[in-house]
C-alpha positions as CSV (number, residue, x, y, z in Angstrom):
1,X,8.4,11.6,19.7
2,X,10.1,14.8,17.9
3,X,7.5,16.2,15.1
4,X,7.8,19.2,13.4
5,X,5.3,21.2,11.7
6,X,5.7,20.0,8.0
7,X,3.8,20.8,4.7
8,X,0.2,20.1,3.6
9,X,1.9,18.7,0.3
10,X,2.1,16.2,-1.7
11,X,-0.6,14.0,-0.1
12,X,1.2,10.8,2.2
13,X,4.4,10.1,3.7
14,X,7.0,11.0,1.9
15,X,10.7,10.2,2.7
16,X,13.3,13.0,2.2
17,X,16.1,11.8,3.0
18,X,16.3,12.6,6.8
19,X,13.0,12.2,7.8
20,X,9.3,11.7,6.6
21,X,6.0,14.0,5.8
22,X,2.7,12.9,6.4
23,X,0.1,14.9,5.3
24,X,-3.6,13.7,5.6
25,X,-7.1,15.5,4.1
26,X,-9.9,15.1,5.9
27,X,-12.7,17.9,6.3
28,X,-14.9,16.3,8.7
29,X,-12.0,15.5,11.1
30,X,-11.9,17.2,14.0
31,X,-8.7,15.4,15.3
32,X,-6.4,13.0,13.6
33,X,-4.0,10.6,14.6
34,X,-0.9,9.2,13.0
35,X,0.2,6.0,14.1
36,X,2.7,4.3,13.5
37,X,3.3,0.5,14.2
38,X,6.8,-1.4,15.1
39,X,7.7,-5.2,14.6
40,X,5.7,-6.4,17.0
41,X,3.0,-4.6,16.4
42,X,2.8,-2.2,18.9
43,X,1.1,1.5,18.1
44,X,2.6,4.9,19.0
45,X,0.2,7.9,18.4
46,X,1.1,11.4,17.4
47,X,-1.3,14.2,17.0
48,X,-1.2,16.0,14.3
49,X,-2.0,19.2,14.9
50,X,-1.5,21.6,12.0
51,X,-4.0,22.3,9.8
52,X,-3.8,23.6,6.1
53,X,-7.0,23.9,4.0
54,X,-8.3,20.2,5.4
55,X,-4.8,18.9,5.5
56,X,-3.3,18.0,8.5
57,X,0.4,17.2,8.6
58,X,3.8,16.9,10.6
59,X,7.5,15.8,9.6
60,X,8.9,13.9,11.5
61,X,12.3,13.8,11.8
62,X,13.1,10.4,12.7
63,X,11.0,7.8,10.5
64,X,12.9,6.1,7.7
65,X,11.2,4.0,5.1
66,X,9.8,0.6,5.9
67,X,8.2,2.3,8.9
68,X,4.6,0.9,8.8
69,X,1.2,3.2,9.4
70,X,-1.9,4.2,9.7
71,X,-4.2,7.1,10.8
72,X,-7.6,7.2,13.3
73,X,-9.6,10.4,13.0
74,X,-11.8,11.6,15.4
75,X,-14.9,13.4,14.8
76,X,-19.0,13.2,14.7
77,X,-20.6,10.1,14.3
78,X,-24.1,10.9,13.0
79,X,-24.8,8.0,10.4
80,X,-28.3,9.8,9.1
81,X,-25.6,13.1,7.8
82,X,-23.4,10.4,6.3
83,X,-20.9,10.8,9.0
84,X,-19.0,7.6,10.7
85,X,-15.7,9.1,12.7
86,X,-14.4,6.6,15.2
87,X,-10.9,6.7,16.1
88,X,-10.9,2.8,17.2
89,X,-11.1,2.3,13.2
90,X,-7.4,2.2,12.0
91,X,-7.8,3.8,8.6
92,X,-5.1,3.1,5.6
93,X,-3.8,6.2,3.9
94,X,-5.6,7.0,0.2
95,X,-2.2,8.4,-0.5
96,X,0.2,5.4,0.9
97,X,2.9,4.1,-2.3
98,X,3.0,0.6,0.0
99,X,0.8,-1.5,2.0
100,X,1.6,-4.2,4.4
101,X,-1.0,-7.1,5.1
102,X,-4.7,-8.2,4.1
103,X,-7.5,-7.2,5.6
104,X,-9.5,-9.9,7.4
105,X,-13.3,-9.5,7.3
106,X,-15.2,-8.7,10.6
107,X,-17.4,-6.9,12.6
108,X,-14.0,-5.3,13.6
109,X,-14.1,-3.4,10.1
110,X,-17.4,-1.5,10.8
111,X,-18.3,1.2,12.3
112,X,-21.7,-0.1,13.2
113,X,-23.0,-3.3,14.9
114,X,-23.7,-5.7,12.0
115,X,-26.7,-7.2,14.0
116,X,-27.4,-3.7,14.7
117,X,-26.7,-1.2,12.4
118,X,-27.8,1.5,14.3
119,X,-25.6,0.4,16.9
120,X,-21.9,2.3,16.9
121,X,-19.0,-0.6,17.2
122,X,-15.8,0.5,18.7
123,X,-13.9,-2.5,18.5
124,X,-10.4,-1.8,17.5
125,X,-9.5,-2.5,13.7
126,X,-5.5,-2.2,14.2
127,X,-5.3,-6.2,14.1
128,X,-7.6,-6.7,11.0
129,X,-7.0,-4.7,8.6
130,X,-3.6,-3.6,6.4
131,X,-1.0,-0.7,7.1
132,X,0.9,1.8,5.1
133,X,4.7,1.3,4.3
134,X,6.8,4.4,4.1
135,X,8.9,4.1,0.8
136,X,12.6,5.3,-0.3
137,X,11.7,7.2,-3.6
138,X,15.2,7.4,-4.7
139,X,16.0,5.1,-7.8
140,X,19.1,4.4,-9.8
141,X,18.1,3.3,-13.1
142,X,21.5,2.4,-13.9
143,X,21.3,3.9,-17.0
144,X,18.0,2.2,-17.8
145,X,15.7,3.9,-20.7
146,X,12.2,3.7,-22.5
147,X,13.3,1.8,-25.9
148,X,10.7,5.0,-27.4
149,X,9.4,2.0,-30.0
150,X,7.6,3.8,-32.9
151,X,3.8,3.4,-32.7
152,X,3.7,1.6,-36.1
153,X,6.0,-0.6,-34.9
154,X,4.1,-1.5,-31.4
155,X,2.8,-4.5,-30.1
156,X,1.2,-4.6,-26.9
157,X,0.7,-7.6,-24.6
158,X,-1.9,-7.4,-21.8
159,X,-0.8,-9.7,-19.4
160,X,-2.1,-10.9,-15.2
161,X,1.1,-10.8,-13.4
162,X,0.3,-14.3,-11.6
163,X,-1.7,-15.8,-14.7
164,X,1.5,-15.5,-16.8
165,X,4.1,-16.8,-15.0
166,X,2.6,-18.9,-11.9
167,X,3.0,-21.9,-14.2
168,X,5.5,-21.5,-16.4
169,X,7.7,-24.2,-16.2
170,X,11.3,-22.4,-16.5
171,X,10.5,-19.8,-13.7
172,X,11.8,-20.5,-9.9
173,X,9.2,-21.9,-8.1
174,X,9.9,-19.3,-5.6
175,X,9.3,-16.6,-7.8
176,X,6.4,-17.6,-9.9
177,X,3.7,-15.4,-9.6
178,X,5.2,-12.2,-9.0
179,X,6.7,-9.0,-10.6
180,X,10.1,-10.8,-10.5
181,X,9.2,-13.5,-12.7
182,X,7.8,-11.1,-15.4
183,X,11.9,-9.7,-15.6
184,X,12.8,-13.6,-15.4
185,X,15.0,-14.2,-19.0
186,X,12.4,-17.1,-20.0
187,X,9.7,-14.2,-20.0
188,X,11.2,-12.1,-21.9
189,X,12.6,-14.7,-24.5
190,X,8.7,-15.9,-24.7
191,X,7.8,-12.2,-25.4
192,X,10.4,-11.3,-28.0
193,X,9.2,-14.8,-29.4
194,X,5.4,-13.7,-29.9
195,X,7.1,-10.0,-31.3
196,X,5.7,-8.2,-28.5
197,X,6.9,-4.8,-28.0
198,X,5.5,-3.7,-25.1
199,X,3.6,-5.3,-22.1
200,X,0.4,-4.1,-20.0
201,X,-0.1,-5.4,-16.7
202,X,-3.8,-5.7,-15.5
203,X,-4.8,-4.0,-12.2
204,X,-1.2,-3.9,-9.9
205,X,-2.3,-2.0,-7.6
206,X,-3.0,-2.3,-3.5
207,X,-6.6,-4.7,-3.9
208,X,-8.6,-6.9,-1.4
209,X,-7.4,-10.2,-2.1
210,X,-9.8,-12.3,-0.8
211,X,-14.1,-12.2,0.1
212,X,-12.7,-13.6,3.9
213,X,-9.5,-14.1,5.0
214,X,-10.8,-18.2,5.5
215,X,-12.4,-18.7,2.4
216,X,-9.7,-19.2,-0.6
217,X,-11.9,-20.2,-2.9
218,X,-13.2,-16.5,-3.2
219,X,-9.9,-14.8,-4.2
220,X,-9.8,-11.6,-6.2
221,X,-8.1,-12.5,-9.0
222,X,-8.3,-10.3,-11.2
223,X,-7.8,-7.4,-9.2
224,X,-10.9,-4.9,-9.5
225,X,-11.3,-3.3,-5.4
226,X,-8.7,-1.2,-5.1
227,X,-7.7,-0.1,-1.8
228,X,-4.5,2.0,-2.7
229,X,-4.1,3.4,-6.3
230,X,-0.7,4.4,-5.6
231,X,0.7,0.8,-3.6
232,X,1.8,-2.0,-6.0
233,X,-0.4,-4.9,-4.6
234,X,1.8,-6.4,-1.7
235,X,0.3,-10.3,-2.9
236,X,2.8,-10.2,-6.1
237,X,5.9,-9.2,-4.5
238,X,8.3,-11.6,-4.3
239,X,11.0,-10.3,-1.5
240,X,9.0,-11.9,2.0
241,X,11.7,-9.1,3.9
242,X,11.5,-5.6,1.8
243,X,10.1,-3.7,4.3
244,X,13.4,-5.4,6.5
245,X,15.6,-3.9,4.1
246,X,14.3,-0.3,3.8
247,X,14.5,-0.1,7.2
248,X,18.1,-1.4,7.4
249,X,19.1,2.1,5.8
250,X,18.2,5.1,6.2
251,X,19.6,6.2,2.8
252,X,18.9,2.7,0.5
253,X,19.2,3.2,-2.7
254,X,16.4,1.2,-3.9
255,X,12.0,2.0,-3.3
256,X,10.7,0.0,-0.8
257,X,7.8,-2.7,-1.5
258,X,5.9,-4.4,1.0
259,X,6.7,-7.8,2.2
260,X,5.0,-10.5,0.0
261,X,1.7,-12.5,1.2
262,X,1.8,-15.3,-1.0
């Protein structure tokens, strides 16, 4: 695969246009790996080999948004220094603005044996855990702007994107739930109704949705164990094919958001 030497900045994968930056800090690596995953799942690794002040980083030429990701570092693995390097851990980017998936819990996860602790586990984490989404940042607002509401004339409304419309009875059912339904014209008439001038969503971003992937009745529903602080959380989207659609143009005009997991 063509790569090119790239930039140490900003932080992620960031689309250009043409191709996509990743750019990766680690100090205590001592090689890292980009990844990247197709359809079906299967994993293509590139080195990355330069290095800038901890950050290592290509371009790469080829990769359009939707293309999903990950990174494995190697390095030591000397748990009594605080150091746990393993390469057969796929690891999700700090940086990544979407993320495909949920993690399901396992010894898979770990670096260690859990019967063992002192025991190093290299069982491949690739099918358990979630993956980065490279995004199109280009947005046309459309002529869209802040309404700049005076602060004496502001009223705020904290609101759970699910708690408030998952129920309502004049949303789609196949919306409800989601940052669609919060747009959704019976919404905003309830809003405008209570005078609210502004809303707050609680915690949106990337977060572990469940304690175990089999056990439901242990959801996180509020939202508090963040994964990604830059990734709107994938379990409120409403599109089931967005990452389909970024990767359907090289050049779509609108950001890509991870495929829903409802």
């Amino acid at each position: 695969m063509e790569t090119w030497p790239g930039a140490a900045y900003p932080l992620g994968a960031t689309y250009d246009g043409n191709g996509t930056n990743f750019a990766l800090f680690s100090e205590a690596a001592e090689r890292v790996e980009l990844c990247l995953f197709d359809d079906d799942g299967a994993e293509t690794r590139v080195d990355l080999v330069d290095v800038d002040g901890y950050v290592w980083h290509a371009y790469l030429p080829q990769i359009a948004p939707g293309q999903r990701y990950g990174y494995r570092v190697h390095g030591a693995y000397e748990p009594a220094e605080g150091k746990r390097a393993n390469p057969a851990k796929l690891l999700l980017d700090p940086y990544a603005k979407a993320v495909e998936g949920q993690t399901v819990h396992g010894q898979s996860l770990f670096a260690y044996d859990l019967d063992d602790p002192e025991q190093r586990n290299d069982d491949d984490s690739a099918p358990d855990t979630v993956r980065g989404v490279v995004i199109n940042p280009f947005f046309d607002w459309n002529g869209d702007h802040a309404p700049h509401t005076p602060y004496a004339q502001t009223v705020i409304y904290e609101a759970h994107v699910k708690g408030l419309t998952e129920r309502h009875p004049d949303i789609p059912d196949q919306i409800r739930g989601t940052y669609s339904a919060l747009a959704h014209p019976a919404i905003i008439a309830h809003l405008r109704k209570l005078g609210v001038t502004a809303i707050e969503l609680m915690p949106v971003h990337q977060f572990v949705d469940a304690a175990s992937s089999a056990d439901h009745a242990h959801a996180n529903y509020w939202g508090y164990n963040t994964i990604a602080f830059l990734a709107p959380h994938n379990g409120y989207a409403s599109g089931a094919t967005a990452a389909s659609r970024c990767r359907s143009s090289r050049r779509w005009s609108r950001p890509c958001t991870p495929p829903a997991s409802r």
